[in-house]
C-alpha angles and dihedrals in degrees: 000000000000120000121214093200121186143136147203094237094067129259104284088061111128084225093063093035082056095038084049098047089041091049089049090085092054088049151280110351123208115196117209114167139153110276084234138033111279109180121165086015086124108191102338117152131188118240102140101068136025120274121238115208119183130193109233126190137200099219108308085343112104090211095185146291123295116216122203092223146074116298091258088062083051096057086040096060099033093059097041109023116020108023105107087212138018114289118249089182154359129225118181115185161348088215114208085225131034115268094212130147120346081355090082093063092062102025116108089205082074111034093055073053092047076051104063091037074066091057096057090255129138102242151181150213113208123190138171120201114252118273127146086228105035118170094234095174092054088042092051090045091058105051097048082058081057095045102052100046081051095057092041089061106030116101122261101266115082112270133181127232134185118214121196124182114196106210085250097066090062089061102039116015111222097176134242131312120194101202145156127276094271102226101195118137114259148148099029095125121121134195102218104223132188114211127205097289101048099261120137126231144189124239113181111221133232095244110178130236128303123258115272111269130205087266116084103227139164082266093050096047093044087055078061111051105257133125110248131200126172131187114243145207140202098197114105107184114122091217096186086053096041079056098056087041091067093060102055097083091234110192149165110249123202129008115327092158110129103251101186126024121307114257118256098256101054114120083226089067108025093104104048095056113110 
């Protein structure tokens, strides 16, 4: 099997060296990860200006590539560019916070996951809950335990998970949870600043987690202890809803036609212009 590894904390970061080391027993590994560290970046990818990868090595060891670029480019190119063999799966992590909740929709760790999901690629997400001194070996062990009952037992086309370990976890095992995205609100508080020169700024603020809710999710079992992993999708169409919507006769009324010349910048006319 060959591993497509990479991260949104950037290529020296101790979660990716353990993943690295833990994936080695399921097959080769490739690293390609951001040069620097690029949480909260969400899907971003760089088409405005040119991409520099650089080979990086660990003593006479060439560890990866580091790309300087978001950790979607570095799935991008991985797969397409650098890989020295088709990809069987991608791994992105392990992420230095848990990507749990709304947290998914903005966390880089998932979307180089959400990536690979694109190429047709089974994927995951892997996070380990924020501690100055986490225990990254025993983390990354655990969740290629995870990894590779998952793949014995998925079904033949590719899927995307996203893992999550809570530190306690790491001290007292609970066990394994496979739950829903939680969608509560959460994490929109601010601490107004002023700075030197009398301009005021915005610092949003580390609010924990919301309270448990009736609904057992990735947010609520992690509460709890328990490693968490949810199967994911990048479709976003509400289809019940899509069904309703073609039913409600929905028109143009009036004239809409273009009565004078299209303005340069229309798509319609961008390439007729000389």
């Amino acid at each position: 099997m060959h591993i497509l590894l990479t991260n949104d904390d950037g290529i020296y970061a101790p979660g990716l060296a353990a993943l690295e080391q833990a994936l080695g027993r399921l097959g080769k590994v490739t690293v390609v990860a951001p040069t620097t560290e690029q949480s909260g970046v969400g899907h971003s990818i760089t088409f405005l200006m040119p991409l520099v990868v650089k080979e990086v090595y660990q003593g006479d060891r060439r560890r990866g590539w580091s790309v300087e670029g978001s950790p979607a480019d570095c799935v991008k190119l991985g797969i397409t560019q650098l890989a020295p063999a088709p990809v069987d799966l991608v791994v992105s992590g392990m992420n230095h916070g848990l990507n749990a909740g709304i947290n998914v929709l903005y966390s880089g760790t998932v979307a180089a996951a959400i990536e690979g999901a694109f190429f047709g690629v089974t994927s995951f997400a892997v996070s380990l809950e924020y501690d100055e001194h986490a225990p990254y070996d025993r983390a990354a062990a655990l969740a290629v335990q995870l990894i590779e009952q998952v793949l014995q037992h998925k079904s033949p086309e590719p899927r995307l998970y996203n893992i999550n370990i809570p530190t306690a976890a790491l001290r007292e095992p609970r066990g394994v949870k496979v739950v829903p995205m939680g969608t509560v609100r959460y994490g929109e508080s601010f601490q107004r600043r002023v700075d030197p020169r009398g301009r005021a700024y915005y610092w949003a603020t580390d609010d924990p987690p919301p309270p448990p809710t009736a609904e057992e999710t990735d947010l609520t079992a992690l509460q709890k202890g328990y490693l968490t992993i949810t199967p994911l999708s990048f479709q976003l169409t509400q289809f019940d809803h899509l069904a309703q919507m073609k039913d409600w006769s929905l028109h143009l009324a009036g004239d809409v036609s273009v009565t004078g010349p299209l303005p340069r910048s229309s798509p319609l006319t961008k390439d007729l212009q000389p």
